[in-house]
N, C-alpha and C positions, 0 to 999 in steps of 0.2 A: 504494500500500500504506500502511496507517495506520500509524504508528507506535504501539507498546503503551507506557500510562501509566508513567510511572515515580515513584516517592515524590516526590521532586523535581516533579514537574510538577503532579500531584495536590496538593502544598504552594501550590504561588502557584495553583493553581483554586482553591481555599477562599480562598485571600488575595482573591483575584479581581486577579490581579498579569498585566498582560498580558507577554507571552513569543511567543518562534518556537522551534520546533525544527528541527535540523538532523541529518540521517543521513548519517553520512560509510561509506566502505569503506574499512575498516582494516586492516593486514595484523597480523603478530604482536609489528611493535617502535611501541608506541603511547606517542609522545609529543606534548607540545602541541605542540609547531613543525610535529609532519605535519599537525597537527590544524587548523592556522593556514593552512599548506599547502593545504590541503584545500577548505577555508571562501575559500580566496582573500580572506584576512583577512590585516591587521596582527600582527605576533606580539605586537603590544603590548595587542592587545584582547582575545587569546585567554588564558585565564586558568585556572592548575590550582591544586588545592585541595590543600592539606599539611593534614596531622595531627600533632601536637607532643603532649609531655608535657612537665611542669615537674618540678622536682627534690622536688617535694611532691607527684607525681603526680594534677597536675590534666591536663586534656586540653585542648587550643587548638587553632582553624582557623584556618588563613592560606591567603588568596587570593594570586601574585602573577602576573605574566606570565610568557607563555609560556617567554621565554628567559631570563629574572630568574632570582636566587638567594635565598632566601631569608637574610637577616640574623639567626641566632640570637640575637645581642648585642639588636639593635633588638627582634627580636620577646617575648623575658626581659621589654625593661623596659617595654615596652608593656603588659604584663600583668603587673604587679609583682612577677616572678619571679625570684631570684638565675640560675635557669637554663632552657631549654628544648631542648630536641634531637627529635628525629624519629623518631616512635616504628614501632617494626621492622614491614615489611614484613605478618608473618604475623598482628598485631594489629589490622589498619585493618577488616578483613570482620567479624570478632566485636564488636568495639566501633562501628560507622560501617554495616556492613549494604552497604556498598561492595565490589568490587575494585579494585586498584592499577590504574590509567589510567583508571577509570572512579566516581570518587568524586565527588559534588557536595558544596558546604558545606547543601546544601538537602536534607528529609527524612530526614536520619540517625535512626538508632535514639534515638538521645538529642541535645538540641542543646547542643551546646558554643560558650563564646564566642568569637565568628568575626570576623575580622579582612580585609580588602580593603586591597590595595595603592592609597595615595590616586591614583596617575595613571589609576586607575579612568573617575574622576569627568573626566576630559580627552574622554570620549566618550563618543556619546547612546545607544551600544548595547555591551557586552561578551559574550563567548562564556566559556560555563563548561560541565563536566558536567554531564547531565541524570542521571545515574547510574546507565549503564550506557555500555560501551566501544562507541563509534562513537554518541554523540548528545550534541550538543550544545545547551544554552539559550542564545538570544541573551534578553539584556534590558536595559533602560535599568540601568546601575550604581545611581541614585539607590534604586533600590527593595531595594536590599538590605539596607537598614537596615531596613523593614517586613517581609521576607521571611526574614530570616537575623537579626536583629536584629546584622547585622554592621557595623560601626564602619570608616571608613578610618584609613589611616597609613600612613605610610612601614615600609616592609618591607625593602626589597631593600636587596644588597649593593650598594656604591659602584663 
């Protein structure tokens, strides 16, 4: 069975960004670690997309691992923001064109700038949402600076 194109995937065709996808069978508590589970993957490769606001209401992605936390403090001053927090649940579909467990930082309605957790770059392949729940992008991390014009850095909590 084919899998149907997603924003996200139709983005790196035009890139011409090569990629695999993956369809997983998902039940109704979808997190990256089932996700990691799933893929018979490291949870350190499998990667979910956050959506932030700043205290000036600008809007920021962050990539980290599956089982990672994001760093709000790290994430502020990465983006020269006094503040950033996570912006509410019923916000990410009208602004992002996403559902919650199935957001990729790739073909959003509008792009925001996008951030990857550097331990990225420690492997030749990463797992991310394709954007939609139960499909995953594998791709080399290095392309997500051409694809996402996403930048690494330290993210995670210590």
């Amino acid at each position: 069975m084919k899998i149907k194109k997603t924003n996200a995937m139709r983005h790196l065709d035009t890139l011409k960004i090569p990629y695999s996808v993956h369809e997983l069978k998902l039940g109704e508590a979808v997190d990256a670690i089932t996700v990691a589970n799933q893929l018979d993957a490291s949870v350190d490769r499998v990667f979910k997309t956050l959506v932030t606001v700043s205290n000036d209401k600008e809007y920021f992605v962050f990539m980290i691992p599956a089982q990672a936390h994001l760093s709000l403090k790290k994430a502020a001053k990465i983006v020269g923001k006094k503040k950033v927090e996570m912006i509410a649940q019923k916000q990410l579909l009208p602004l992002t064109g996403y559902v919650h467990g199935g957001c990729s930082p790739l073909g959003m309605k509008k792009q925001f700038p996008t951030y990857f957790d550097q331990s990225a770059l420690n492997f030749e392949t990463i797992y991310f949402s394709a954007g939609k729940i139960g499909v995953q992008i594998e791709m080399d991390p290095q392309y997500l600076d051409p694809s996402a014009k996403a930048k690494p850095a330290d993210l995670c909590e210590e």
